[in-house]
C-alpha positions in Angstrom: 228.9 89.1 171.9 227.1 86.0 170.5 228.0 84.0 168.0 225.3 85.3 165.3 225.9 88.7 166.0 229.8 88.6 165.2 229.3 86.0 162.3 226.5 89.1 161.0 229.2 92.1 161.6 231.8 89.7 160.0 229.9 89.8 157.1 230.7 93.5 155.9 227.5 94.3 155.2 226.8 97.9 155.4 223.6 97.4 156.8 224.1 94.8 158.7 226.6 96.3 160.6 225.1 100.0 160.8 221.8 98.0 162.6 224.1 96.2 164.8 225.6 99.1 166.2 224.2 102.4 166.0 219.9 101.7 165.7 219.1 101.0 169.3 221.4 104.0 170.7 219.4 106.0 168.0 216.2 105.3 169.4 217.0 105.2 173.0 219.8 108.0 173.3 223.5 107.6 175.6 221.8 107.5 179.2 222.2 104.6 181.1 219.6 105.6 183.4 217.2 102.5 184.2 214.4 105.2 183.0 215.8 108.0 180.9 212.4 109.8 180.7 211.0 111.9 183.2 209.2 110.0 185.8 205.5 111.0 186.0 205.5 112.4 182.5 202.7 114.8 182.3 199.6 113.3 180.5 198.2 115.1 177.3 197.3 114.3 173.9 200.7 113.3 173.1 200.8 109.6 172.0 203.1 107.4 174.1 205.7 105.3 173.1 207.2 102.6 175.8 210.8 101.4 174.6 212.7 98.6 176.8 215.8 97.0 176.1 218.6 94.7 177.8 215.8 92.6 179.6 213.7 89.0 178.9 211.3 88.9 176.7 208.8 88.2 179.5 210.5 91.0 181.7 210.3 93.9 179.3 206.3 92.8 178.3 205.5 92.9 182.2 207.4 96.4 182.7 206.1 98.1 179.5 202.7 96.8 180.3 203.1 98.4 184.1 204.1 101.6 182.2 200.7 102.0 180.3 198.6 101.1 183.6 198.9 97.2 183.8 197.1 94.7 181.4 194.2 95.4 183.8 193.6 99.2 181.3 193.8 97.0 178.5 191.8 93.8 179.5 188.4 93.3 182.1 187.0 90.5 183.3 184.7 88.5 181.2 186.3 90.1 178.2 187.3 88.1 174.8 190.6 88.6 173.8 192.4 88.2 170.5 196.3 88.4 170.3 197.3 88.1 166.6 201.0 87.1 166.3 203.0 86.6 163.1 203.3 82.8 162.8 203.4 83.5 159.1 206.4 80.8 158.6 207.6 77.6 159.1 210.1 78.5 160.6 212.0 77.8 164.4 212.2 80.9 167.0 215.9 81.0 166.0 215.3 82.2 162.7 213.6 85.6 163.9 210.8 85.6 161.1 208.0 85.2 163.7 206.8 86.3 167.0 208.9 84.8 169.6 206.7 82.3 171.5 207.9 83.1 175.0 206.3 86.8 174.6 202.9 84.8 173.4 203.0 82.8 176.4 203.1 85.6 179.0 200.7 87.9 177.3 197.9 85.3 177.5 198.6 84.2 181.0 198.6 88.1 182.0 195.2 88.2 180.2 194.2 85.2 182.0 195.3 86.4 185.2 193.2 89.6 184.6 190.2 87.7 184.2 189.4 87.7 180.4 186.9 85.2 179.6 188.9 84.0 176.8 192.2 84.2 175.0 192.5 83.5 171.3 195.2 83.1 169.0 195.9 83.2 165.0 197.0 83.7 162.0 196.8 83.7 158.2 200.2 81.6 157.6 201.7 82.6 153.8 203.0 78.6 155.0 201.0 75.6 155.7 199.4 76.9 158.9 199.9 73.9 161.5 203.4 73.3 160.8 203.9 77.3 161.0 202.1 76.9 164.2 204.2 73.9 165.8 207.4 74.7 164.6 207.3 79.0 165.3 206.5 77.2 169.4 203.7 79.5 169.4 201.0 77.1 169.4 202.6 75.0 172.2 203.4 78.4 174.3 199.9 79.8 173.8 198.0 76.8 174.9 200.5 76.3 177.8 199.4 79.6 179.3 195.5 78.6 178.1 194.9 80.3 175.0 192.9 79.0 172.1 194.4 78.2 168.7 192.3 79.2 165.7 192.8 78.2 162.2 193.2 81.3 160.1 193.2 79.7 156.8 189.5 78.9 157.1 187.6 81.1 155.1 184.4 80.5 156.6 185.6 82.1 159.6 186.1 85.8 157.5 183.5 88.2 157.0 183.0 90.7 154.2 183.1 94.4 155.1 183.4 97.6 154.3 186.1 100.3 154.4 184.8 103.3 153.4 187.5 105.4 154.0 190.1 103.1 152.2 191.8 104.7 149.2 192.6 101.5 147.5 191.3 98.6 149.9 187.7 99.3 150.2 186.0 96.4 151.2 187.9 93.1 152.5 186.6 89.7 154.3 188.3 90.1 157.8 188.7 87.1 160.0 185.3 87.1 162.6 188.0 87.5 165.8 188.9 90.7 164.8 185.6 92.0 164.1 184.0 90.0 167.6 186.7 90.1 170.0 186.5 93.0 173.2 190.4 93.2 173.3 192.6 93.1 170.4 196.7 92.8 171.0 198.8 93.1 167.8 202.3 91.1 168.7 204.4 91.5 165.8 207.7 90.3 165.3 210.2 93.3 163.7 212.3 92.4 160.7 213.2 93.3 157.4 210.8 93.1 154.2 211.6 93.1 150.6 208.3 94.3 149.3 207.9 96.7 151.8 211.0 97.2 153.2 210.0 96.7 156.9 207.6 94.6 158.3 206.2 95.4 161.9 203.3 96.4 163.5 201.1 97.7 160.2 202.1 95.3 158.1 201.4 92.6 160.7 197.5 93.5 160.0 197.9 91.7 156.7 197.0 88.3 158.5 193.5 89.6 159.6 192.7 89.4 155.8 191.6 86.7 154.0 193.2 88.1 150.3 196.6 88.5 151.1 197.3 88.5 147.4 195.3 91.7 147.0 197.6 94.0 149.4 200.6 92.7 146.7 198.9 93.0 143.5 197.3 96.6 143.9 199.2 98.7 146.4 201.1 97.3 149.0 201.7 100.2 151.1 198.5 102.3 150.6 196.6 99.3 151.1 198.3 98.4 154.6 197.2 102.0 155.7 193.9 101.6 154.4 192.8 98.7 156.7 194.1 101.0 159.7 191.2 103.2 158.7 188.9 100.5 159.6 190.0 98.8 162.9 192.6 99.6 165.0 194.4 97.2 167.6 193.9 98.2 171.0 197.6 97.7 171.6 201.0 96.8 170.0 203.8 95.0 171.0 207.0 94.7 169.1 209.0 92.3 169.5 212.5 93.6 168.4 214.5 91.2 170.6 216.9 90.3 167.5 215.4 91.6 164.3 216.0 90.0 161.1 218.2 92.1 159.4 218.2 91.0 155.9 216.3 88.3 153.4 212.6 88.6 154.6 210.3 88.1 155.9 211.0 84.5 155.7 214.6 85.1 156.3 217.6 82.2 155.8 219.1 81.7 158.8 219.4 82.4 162.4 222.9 85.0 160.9 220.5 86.9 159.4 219.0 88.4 163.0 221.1 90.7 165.0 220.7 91.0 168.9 219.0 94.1 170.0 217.0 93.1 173.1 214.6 95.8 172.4 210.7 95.9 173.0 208.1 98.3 171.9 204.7 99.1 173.2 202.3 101.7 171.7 198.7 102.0 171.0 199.4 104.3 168.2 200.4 101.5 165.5 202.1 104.4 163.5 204.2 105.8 165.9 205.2 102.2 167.3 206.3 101.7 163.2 208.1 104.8 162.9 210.2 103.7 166.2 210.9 100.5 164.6 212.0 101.7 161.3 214.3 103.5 163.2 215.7 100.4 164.8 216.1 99.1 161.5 218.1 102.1 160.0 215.6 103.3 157.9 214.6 107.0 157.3 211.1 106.8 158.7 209.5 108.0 155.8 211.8 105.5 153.3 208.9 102.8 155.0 206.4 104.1 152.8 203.2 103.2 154.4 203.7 104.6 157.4 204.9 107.7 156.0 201.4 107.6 154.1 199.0 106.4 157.4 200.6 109.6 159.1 199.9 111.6 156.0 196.1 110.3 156.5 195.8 110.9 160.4 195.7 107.5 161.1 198.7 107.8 163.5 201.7 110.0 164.0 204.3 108.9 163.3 206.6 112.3 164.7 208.9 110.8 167.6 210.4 114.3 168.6 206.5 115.3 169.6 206.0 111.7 171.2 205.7 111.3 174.6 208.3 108.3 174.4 209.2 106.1 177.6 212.5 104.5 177.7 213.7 102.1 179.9 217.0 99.8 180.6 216.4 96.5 182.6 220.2 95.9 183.0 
């Protein structure tokens, strides 16, 4: 055991230690099969679920991308790629509040490497942008491997549209990459939110927008499953490798993460949530807009129905 995750059991929190122990064996069950699902799972309508744990980072993004066909179903040559990461905080890696750098890093070069004409990176930092940038590693990793950084606090670089099918966001300016880009790979970083209790993949959508303020000061949850209505990533990766467990999204220090190794991948941004919140603890409808973006179709987020993938790397 590491030293953050006995300092974070020490602590006596109830929570705390309930995530640290039970969450992942929730999710993923007692076998210690390297694949405890059936190998050549029927296909159907069912929405998959890919759930790795006890591997790298880089190691459980290449496997769970082999399991849904390869980045080559997801990206063509001469295609234009977005990945939109948290980098919402100026923050180290250590800290868990953003996207861990090293998952950046091999999802561009596997873009690359399937021949997309470009790979671009961003967000809309509640920080100051390039320090959030520098000091989250993600700007060093992504360029590294190739990828363009783009500034997402330019608002020049949003356009306004419409969401008809919004309840309470109905029209919003979204940041031109999302609404340009052939590929779009939603890399959030899993952790604990005290507004919304969780954030994850929906929530991670936030930073497309240029009025962050109006999610807050109208309805935080609704609107999250609102902007699903409009655009949908084309794939989502969680990275749950140690999940802040307490005081965020910004979080206060690397003790408030616990180790769980985990990765998820799902194209179904509801049912990759509800899998998370589970991670977390959480009663999947106590996360209350993903309880309310399976109410509206967007998504399901019913994991018994799922066709859910799990795998152990070690």
């Amino acid at each position: 055991m590491n030293n953050n995750r006995r300092r974070f059991l020490q602590t006596g929190l109830v929570v705390g230690a309930t995530a640290a122990l039970c969450p992942v064996e929730a999710l993923f069950g007692q076998s210690s099969s390297t694949n405890s699902a059936a190998a050549g799972a029927p296909a159907g309508p069912r929405p998959v679920l890919v759930a790795l744990r006890d591997g790298s980072r880089s190691a459980m993004l290449d496997k769970g991308l082999a399991e849904l066909g390869g980045i080559q179903a997801f990206v063509k040559p001469g295609q234009t790629v977005l990945i939109k990461t948290n980098i919402g905080w100026d923050a180290v890696p250590e800290k868990g509040a953003n996207t861990h750098p090293e998952i950046v890093q091999r999802l561009v070069k596997a873009c690359l490497d399937a021949g997309a004409k470009s790979v671009s990176v961003f967000d809309n930092s509640c920080d100051q942008w390039q320090r959030a940038y520098q000091n989250s590693g993600i700007e060093e990793a992504a360029r590294s491997a190739g990828a363009r950084i783009v500034n997402g606090k330019d608002e020049t670089l949003y356009r306004e549209v419409v969401i008809p099918n919004g309840v309470k966001l109905k029209h919003a300016k979204v940041h031109s990459l999302v609404l340009d880009s052939d590929v779009f790979f939603n890399v959030p970083v899993l952790k604990n939110h005290e507004g919304s209790l969780m954030t994850c993949a929906m929530k991670n959508l936030m930073g497309v927008i240029w009025d962050r303020g109006f999610y807050h000061q109208t309805d935080l949850h609704q609107t999250i499953a609102d902007f699903l209505t409009f655009k949908r990533p084309t794939l989502n990766i969680v990275d749950a490798y140690h999940p802040m467990m307490r005081n965020g999204p910004r979080g206060k220090s690397p003790d408030d993460c616990v180790e769980m190794r985990t990765m998820l991948l799902s194209t179904d941004p509801v049912l990759v949530d509800a899998a998370s919140a589970k991670l977390m603890s959480y009663e999947i409808n106590q996360v209350t807009h993903v309880r309310l973006a399976a109410e509206m179709k967007i998504g399901s987020s019913d994991l018994e129905h799922a066709d859910v993938r799990k795998f152990k790397l070690a």
